[in-house]
N, C-alpha and C positions, 0 to 999 in steps of 0.2 A: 389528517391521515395519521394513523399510529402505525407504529413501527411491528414489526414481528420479533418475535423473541430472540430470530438466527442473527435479526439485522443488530439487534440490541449487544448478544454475542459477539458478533464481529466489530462492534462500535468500544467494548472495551477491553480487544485483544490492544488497538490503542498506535504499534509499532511491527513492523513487517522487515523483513529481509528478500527482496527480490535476488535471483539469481540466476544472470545470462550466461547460459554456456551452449554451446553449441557447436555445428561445424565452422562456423563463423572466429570462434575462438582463435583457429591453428590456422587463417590464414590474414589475420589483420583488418576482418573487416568488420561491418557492422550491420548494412542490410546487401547479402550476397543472393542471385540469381537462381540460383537453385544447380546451376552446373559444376560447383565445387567437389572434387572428388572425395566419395563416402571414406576413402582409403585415408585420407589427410588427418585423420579426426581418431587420436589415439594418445590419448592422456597417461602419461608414463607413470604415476603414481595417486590416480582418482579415487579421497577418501573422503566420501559426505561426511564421515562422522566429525572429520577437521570442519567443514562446514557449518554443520548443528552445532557445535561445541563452542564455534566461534559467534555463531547466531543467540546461541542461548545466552552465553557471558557477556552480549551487547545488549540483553535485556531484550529482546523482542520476542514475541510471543507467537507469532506465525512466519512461514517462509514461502515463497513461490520460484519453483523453478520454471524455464522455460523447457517444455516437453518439445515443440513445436515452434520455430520462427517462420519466419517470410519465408524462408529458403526452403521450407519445406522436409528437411533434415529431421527426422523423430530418432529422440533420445534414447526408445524404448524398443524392441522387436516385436513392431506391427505388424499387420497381417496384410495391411492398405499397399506397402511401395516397400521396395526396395534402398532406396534411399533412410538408412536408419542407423544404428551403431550395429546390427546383424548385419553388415557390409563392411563394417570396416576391422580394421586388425586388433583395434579394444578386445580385450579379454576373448581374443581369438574369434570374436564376431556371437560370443556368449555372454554378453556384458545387457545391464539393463540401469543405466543411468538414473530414470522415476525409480525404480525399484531400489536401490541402493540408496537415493535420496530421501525416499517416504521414510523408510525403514531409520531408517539416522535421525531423521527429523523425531519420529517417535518414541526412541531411544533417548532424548535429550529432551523429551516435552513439549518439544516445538510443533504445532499445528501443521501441516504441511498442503499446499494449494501447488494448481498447476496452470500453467498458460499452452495456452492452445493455439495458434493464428489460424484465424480462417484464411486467411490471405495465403497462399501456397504457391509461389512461384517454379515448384519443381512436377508437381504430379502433373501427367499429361490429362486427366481428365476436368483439369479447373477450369479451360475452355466450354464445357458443358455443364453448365451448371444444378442439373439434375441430377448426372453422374456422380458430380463431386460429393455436390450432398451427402448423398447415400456415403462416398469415401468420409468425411467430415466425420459423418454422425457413429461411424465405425470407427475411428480414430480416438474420438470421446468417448462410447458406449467402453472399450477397450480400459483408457484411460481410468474412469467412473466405477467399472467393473473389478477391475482386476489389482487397484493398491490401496484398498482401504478408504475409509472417511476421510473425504478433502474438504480442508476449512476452505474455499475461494477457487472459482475457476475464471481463469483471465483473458476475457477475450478481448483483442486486440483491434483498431478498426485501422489502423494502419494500413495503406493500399486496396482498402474495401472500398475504397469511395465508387459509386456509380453500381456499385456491384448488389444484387441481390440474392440472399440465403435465405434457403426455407427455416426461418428461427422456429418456426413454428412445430417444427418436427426435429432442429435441433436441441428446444430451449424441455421438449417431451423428455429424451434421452438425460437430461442434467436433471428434472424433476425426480425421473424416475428411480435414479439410482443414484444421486447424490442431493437429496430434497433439503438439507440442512447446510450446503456449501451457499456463501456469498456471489453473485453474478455480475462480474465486473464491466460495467462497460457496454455489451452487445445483447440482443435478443431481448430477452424478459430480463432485465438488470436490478437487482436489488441495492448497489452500491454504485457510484458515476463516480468518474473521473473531474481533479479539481477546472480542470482544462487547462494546465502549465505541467512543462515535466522541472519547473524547477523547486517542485515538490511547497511551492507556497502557497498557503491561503489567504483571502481574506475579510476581514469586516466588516458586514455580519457573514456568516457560514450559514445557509440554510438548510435546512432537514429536508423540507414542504417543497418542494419542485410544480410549479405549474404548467401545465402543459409541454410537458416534455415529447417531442418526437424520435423516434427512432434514428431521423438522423442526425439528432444532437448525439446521438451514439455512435455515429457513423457507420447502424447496421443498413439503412436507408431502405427498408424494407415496411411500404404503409401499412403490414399489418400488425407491425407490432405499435403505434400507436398508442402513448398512454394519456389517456382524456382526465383533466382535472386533475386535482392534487393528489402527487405521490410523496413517499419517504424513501427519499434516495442519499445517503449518507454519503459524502465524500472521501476520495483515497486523493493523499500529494504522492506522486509516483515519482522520484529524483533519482540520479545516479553518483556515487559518490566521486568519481572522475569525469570525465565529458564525456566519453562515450559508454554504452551499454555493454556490449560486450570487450571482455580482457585487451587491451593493445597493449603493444610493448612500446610504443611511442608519446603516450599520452601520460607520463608519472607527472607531468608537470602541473596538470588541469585536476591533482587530487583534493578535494576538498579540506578547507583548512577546518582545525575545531570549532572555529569560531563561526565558519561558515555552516558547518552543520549543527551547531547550535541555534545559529538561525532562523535555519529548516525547521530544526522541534518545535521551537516558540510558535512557528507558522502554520503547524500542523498539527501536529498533538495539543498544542496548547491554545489553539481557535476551536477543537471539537472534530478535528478530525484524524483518521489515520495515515500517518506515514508509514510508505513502503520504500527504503532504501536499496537501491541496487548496488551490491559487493559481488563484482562475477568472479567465479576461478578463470584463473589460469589457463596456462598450458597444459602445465604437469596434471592441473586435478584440482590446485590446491587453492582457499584464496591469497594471496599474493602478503608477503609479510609487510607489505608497506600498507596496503589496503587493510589490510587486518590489524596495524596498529594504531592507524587512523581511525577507524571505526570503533576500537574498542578503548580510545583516549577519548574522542565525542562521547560516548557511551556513560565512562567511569564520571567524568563531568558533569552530563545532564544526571548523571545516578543521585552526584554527590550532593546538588541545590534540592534535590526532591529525596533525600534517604528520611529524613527524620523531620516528620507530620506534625505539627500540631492541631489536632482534631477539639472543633468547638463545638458545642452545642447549638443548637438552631432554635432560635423562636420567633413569630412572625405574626406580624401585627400589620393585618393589612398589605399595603404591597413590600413594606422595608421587612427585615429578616434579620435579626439580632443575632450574631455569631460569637460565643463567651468561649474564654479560654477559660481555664481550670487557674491561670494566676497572671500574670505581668507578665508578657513575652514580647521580643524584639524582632520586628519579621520583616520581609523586604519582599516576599511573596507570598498570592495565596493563590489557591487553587480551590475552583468552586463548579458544585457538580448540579446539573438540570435534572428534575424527573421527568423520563421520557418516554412514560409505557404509555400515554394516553396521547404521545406527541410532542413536537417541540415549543414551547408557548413565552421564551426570556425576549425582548427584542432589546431591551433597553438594559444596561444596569450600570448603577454608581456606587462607590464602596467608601464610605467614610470610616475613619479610624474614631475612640473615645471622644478625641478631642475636637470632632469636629471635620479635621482636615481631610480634605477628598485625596486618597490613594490613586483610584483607578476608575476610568469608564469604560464603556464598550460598548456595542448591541447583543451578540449571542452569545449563549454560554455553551448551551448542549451537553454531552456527555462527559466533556471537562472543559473549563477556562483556567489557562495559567496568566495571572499577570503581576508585572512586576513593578516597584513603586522603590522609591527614597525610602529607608528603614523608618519604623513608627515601635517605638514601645507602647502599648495597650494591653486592657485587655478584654478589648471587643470587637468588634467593624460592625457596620452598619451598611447591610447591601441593600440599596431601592430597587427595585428590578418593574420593568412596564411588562407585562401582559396576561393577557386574562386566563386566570387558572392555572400560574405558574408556580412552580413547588422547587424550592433546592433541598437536594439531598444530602449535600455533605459541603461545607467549607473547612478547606486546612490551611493550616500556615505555618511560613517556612524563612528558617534565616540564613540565607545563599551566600550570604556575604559578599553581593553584587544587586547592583539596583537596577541596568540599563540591558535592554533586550540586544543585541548583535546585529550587524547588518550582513545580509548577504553580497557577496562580492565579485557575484560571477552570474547573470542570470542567461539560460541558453534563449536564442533564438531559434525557435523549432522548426521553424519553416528552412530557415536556414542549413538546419543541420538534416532536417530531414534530408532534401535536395543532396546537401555532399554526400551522406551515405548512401542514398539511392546510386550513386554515382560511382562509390565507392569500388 
């Protein structure tokens, strides 16, 4: 199965910024019931553009907020519930959270996507699941309609278990008016989830998904059903502290550099995209500690991968001769699959001039970073197994570090789910 061009697009924006904010923010929690009062939820100084600015200088290329959590709470002045920021004392009940978001986001270059939960613990019509729909598909059409081109719409399967949606008439609504956003997750999904929220991947990463059911998406709806091979691209979804949305008791659970360098190696650097969560605050803002941590991970993984050295490519059969331009000293390379006709690397070995094997692995996809003991050469030599595979680009790089990091904290989801539900 090959890929579409939007999936190709989204495959090497590469780096995401998710962003929880909500009425969940202003009272400590993390999944709240939907009876939190609208009035709570008033951000004394909310300026996406500090956002974007910080999203853009950490090198990521898309951001997603959350429009809609479990709670039910919309960000925006919908027309569906009363429950939204037109209830509450934000910018006198004139404030539009997406809108100030999108707008920021494309001011600074940044892609901007949005999440949705089907799941709604506040509307009184989610008991009737016909009613709701019809709310749902208005919530999106809304959404879709009214802030411009969305790179990614995120839907959520969190508390949908058991539960069925007409994807069928909601997945109409995202065709129709955002037919070039990415489909996280639910309905007709063009991108899956890695199945860990500790944003890790791993080897091999497959593109080619066989028999995928609906509720391996937790939409649990048989007709969305996808029969035979699809190209379903993975997203690592991690949060840079323990929880998703803002606490003020959790600084201690903030991800170290090392840990989110980790993360990169495990996601970016297996072929798939990471989406890190930095939520604002209270005030609006993301929090200066979360923002210096994110933007020291950042200048880091910038710094091993600023300066390329790009080789030539010749291919003799299944190995693929990569020539630098003279004698270089490298301790990493990065190597890119062609993947318009599909994913086809399962195997590859990387030997240096002299022989010595660098690195192995199974898949490469739209990028492999890996890392080796330093080699002065001036060639490598990748064998790669499978039929009618092509690399596009090998570079190399001298990081001045040879060992990938270990992550040091991995969440128990089930675990955490439960105490937040609890919360």
């Amino acid at each position: 199965m090959q890929p579409t061009p939007q999936q190709l697009a989204w495959q090497r924006a590469e780096f995401g910024i998710f962003c929880h904010f909500g009425i969940n923010t202003f009272f400590g929690k993390e999944w709240s019931d939907g009876t939190l009062p609208a009035s709570g939820f008033n951000p004394n100084v909310l300026d996406a553009t500090q956002w974007a600015r910080t999203i853009k200088q950490a090198g990521a290329h898309y951001a997603i907020l959350t429009a809609k959590h479990h709670d039910g709470f919309c960000l925006w002045p919908t027309s569906t519930t009363d429950y939204s920021v037109a209830c509450s004392p934000w910018r006198d009940g004139h404030g539009d959270v997406v809108r100030e978001f999108v707008d920021a986001c494309r001011a600074e270059g940044i892609k901007p996507g949005l999440y949705l939960s089907p799941w709604d613990r506040n509307h009184p019509s989610y008991q009737d699941a016909a009613a709701y729909d019809a709310v749902y598909c208005q919530q999106l059409t809304e959404l879709c309609c009214n802030y411009g081109e969305l790179f990614e719409l995120w839907f959520d399967g969190a508390g949908s278990e058991g539960r069925v949606y007409d994807w069928h008439r909601i997945m109409a609504v995202a065709e129709a008016h955002q037919p070039n956003a990415a489909i996280f997750n639910m309905g007709k999904p063009s991108i899956r989830w890695i199945g860990n929220e500790d944003g890790l991947a791993a080897d091999p990463v497959s593109y080619h998904v066989t028999d995928i059911h609906a509720s391996a998406f937790h939409a649990n709806d048989p007709g969305t059903v996808l029969d035979g091979k699809v190209y379903l691209p993975p997203e690592c979804d991690v949060a840079i502290r323990r929880n998703w949305f803002w606490q003020e008791d959790d600084l201690d659970t903030l991800k170290s550099v090392d840990h989110l360098l980790a993360i990169a190696y495990r996601s970016i650097g297996l072929g798939c995209n990471l989406l890190l969560n930095v939520p604002p605050d209270r005030n609006g803002l993301i929090s200066t500690e979360d923002r210096e941590r994110l933007l020291s991970f950042s200048a880091e993984w910038q710094r091993r991968f600023a300066t390329p050295v790009e080789a030539s490519l010749h291919a003799q059969g299944a190995t693929w001769t990569a020539r630098f331009a003279d004698t270089q000293t490298i301790d990493h390379l990065r190597l890119e699959e062609d993947l318009t006709t599909g994913q086809k690397v399962s195997a590859f070995t990387i030997s240096d001039a002299a022989g010595r094997v660098l690195a192995t692995g199974s898949s490469i996809g739209s990028q492999r970073i890996v890392a080796f003991a330093p080699s002065t050469t001036t060639r490598v030599s990748i064998h790669v197994a499978g039929d009618g595979a092509v690399l596009t680009r090998v570079a190399g790089y001298h990081a001045g570090v040879s060992t990938i990091p270990e992550p040091n904290d991995r969440l128990d989801y089930k675990a955490w789910a439960d105490k937040a539900d609890k919360a």
